[in-house]
DRENMARZA-970721 format. One record per residue (C-alpha): residue in one letter; x, y, z. Coordinates in Angstrom, 1 decimal. Layout:
node code:a	px:X	py:Y	pz:Z
...
REM end
This chain:
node code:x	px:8.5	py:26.7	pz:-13.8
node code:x	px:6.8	py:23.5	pz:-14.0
node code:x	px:7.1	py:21.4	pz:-16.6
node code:x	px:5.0	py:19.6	pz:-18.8
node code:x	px:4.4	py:16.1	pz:-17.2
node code:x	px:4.6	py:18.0	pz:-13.6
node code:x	px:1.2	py:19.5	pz:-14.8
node code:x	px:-0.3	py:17.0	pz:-16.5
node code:x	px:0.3	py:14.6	pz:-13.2
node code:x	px:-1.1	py:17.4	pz:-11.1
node code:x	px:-4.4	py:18.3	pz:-13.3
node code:x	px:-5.4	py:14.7	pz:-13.2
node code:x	px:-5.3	py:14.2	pz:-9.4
node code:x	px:-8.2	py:12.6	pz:-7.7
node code:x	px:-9.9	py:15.4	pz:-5.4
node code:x	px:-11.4	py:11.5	pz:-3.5
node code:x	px:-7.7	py:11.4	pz:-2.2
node code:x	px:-7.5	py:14.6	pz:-0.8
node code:x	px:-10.8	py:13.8	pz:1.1
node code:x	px:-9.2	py:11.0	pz:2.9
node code:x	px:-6.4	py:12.5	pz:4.0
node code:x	px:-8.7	py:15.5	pz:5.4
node code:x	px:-10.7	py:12.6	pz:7.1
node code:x	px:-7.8	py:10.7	pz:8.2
node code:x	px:-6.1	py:14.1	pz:9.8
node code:x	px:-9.5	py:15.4	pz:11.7
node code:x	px:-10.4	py:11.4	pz:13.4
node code:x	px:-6.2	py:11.4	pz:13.9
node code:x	px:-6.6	py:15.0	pz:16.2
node code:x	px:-9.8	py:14.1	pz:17.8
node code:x	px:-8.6	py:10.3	pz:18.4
node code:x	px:-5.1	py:11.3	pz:19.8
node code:x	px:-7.1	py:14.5	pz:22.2
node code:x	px:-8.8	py:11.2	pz:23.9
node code:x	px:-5.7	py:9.6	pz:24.0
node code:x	px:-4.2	py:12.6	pz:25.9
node code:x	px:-7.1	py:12.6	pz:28.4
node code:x	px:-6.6	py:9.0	pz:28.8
node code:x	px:-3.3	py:9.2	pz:29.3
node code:x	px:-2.9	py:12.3	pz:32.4
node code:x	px:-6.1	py:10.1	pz:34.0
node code:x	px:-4.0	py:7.0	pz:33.8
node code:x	px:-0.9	py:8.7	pz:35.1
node code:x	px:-2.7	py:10.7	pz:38.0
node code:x	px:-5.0	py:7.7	pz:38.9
node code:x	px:-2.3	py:4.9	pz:38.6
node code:x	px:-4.2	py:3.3	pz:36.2
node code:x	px:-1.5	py:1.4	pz:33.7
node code:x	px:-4.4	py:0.4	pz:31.5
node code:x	px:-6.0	py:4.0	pz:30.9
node code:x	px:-2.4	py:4.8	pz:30.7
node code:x	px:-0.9	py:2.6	pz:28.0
node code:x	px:-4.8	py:3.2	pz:25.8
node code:x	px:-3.4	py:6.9	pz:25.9
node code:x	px:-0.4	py:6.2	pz:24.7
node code:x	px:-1.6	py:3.6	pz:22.0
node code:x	px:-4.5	py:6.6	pz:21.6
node code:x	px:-2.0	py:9.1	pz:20.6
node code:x	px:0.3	py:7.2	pz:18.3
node code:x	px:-1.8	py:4.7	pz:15.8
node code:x	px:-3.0	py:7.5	pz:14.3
node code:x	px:0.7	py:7.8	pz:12.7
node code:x	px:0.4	py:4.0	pz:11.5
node code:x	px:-3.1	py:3.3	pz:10.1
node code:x	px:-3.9	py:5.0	pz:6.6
node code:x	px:-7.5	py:3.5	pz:6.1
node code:x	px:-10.2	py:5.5	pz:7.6
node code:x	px:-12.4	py:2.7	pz:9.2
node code:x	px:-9.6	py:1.0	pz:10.5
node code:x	px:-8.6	py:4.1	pz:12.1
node code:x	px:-12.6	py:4.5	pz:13.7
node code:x	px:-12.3	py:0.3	pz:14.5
node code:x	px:-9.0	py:0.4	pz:16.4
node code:x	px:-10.0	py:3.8	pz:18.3
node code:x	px:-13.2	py:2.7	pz:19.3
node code:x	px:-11.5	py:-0.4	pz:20.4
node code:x	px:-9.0	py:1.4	pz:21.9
node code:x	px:-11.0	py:3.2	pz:23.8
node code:x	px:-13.4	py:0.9	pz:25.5
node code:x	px:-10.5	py:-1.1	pz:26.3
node code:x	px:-9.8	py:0.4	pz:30.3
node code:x	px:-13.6	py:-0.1	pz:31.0
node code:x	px:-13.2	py:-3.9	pz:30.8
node code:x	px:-9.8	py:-4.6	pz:31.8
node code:x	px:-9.0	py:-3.5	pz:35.3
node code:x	px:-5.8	py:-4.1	pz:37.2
REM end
């Protein structure tokens, strides 16, 4: 049984909040897929670049909250092996 303050905390929640995270989880999954991609290409090719973008691909999504952060430092991410080469 829940009691009274329990409820009263969970009738006011914000429904915004609960967007967010939705957001946050769906760019997380399709951010750290690329980052997968990236990272069997970098290991198959030899590319240490593509490689280490994976892994950074697959993990930030665990350590940024805000949403267009999380699109900046993909994006970023991702373009990254097309202009360094080594």
């Amino acid at each position: 049984m829940r009691s009274p303050r329990a409820a009263t905390a969970f009738a006011s929640a914000d429904n915004s909040d609960i967007v967010m995270e939705t957001t946050n989880l769906i760019l997380g999954l399709i951010f750290s897929s690329i980052g997968i991609g990236y990272f069997i290409y970098g290991r198959k090719q030899s590319n240490i670049v593509a490689r280490y973008c994976g892994l950074a691909l697959l993990l930030y999504p665990y350590l940024v909250t805000d949403t267009l952060t999380m699109v900046a430092v993909g994006i970023g991410l991702m373009v990254t092996p097309r202009f360094i080469e080594m």
